[in-house]
C-alpha positions, 0 to 999 in steps of 0.5 A: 432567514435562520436557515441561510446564516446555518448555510453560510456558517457551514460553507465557510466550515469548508475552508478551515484545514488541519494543522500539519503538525497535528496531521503527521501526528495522527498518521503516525498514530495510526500506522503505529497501531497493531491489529489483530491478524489471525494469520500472519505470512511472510509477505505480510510480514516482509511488506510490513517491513518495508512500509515501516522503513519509510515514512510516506507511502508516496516512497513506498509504492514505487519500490514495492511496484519495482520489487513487484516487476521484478520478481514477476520478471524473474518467474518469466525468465526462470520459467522459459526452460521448464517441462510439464509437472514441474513447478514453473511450467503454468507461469510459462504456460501463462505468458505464452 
């Protein structure tokens, strides 16, 4: 009988959620965090930049997946009029 009033205890654990307040303030601690980073690179960097500028990364991801097609698109363009040995040539080689 012991056990079943354990159970019961523990489902209704399931039902308690955190305090809002409480939940924003523990994501901002920990996005406020430095880590340790052995090497650190300009698009590390530039992508730090960016998440820190906006507050819920539900903002961030379609901005990062816009500048993301976008520089994709970019190669595709710039690399349609390049010749072998250049620089651009293997993303032409990769789209075709």
């Amino acid at each position: 009988m012991e056990e079943i009033k354990i159970i019961q205890k523990l489902e209704s654990l399931k039902a308690i959620k955190p305090n809002n307040e409480w939940v924003n303030f523990a994501k901002r601690e920990v996005i406020s965090k430095q880590f340790d980073v052995e090497s650190s690179t300009v698009l590390s960097n530039f992508v730090s930049t960016i998440y820190h500028a906006f507050e819920t990364p539900k903002v961030l991801t379609p901005v990062l997946s816009g500048l993301i097609v976008a520089i994709f698109g970019f190669a595709i363009v710039t690399s349609q009029n390049t010749f072998p040995g250049e620089i651009q040539y293997s993303i032409k080689k990769a789209y075709r």
